[in-house]
N, C-alpha and C positions, 0 to 999 in steps of 0.2 A: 846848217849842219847837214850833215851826207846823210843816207839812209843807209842802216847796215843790213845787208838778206840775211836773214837769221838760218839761213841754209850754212851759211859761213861761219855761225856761231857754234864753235865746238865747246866741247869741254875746256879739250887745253889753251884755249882763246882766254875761255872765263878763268882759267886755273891762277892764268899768267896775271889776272887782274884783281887778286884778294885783297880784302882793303880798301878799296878803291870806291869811290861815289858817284852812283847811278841818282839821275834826275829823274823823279816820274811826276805827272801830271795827274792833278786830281781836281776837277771841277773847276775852280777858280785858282786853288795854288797848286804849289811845285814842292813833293816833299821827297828830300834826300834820302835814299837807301845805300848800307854800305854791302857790298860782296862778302861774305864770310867766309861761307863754302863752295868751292866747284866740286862737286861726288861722284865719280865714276860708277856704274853700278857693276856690281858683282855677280849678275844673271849669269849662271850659265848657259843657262836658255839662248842665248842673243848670240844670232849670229855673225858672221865678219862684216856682213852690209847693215848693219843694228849699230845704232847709238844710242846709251840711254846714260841720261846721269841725271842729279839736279841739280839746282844753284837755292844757295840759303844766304837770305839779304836778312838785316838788321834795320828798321827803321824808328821814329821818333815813337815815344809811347801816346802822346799827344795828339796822332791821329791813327785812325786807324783804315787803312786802304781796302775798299773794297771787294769780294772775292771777282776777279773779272781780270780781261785783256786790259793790259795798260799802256802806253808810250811812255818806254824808256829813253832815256839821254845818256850818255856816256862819251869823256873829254875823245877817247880814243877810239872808242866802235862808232859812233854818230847815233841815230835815233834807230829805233825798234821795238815793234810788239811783241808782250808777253803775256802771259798768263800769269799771275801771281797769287798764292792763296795765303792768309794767315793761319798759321801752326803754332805758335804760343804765343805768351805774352806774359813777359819778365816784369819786374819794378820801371827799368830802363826804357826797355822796349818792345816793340812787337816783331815776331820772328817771319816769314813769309818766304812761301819757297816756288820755285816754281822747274816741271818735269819736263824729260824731253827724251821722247821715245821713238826715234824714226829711222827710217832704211837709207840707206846708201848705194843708190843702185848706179851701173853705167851707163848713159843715155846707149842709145842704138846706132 
């Protein structure tokens, strides 16, 4: 599977992908997350070379993912590190989201 630059990972990359199952690894198994939210942030603060939003996954209640960098899978983007942290935890499942605050500058 390819490696996606998570330089390339926008928002509207993730927007276009709600629904959809993300494979992450954890120790010995592989547990499915589904995309929920892609969130644009509403900072006024941020400027034109600023990107900030989050993404909100849904996973099994059954386990529960570590706060830390993980390797994602995904049919369409191919593999990439994230950060993901758990923020609730439903009957269902556990919610976990992960942020992304960075510039957008033009090389020289």
């Amino acid at each position: 599977m390819k490696t996606a630059p998570i330089e390339s990972l926008t928002c509207a990359v993730f927007a276009g992908l709600i629904r959809t199952p993300f494979q992450v690894r954890s120790g010995e198994k592989t547990v499915e997350l589904i995309l929920d939210e892609a969130i644009p942030s509403d900072d006024v603060l941020a400027s034109e070379n600023e990107e900030r939003y989050r993404l909100i996954f849904h996973g099994p209640v059954s386990t529960l993912l570590p706060q830390q960098v993980h390797a994602l899978e995904h049919a369409q983007l191919g593999r990439f590190d994230l950060f993901l942290a758990a923020i609730n935890r439903t009957p269902t499942s556990f919610e976990y989201q992960a942020l992304f605050n960075r510039g957008h500058y033009a090389s020289k």
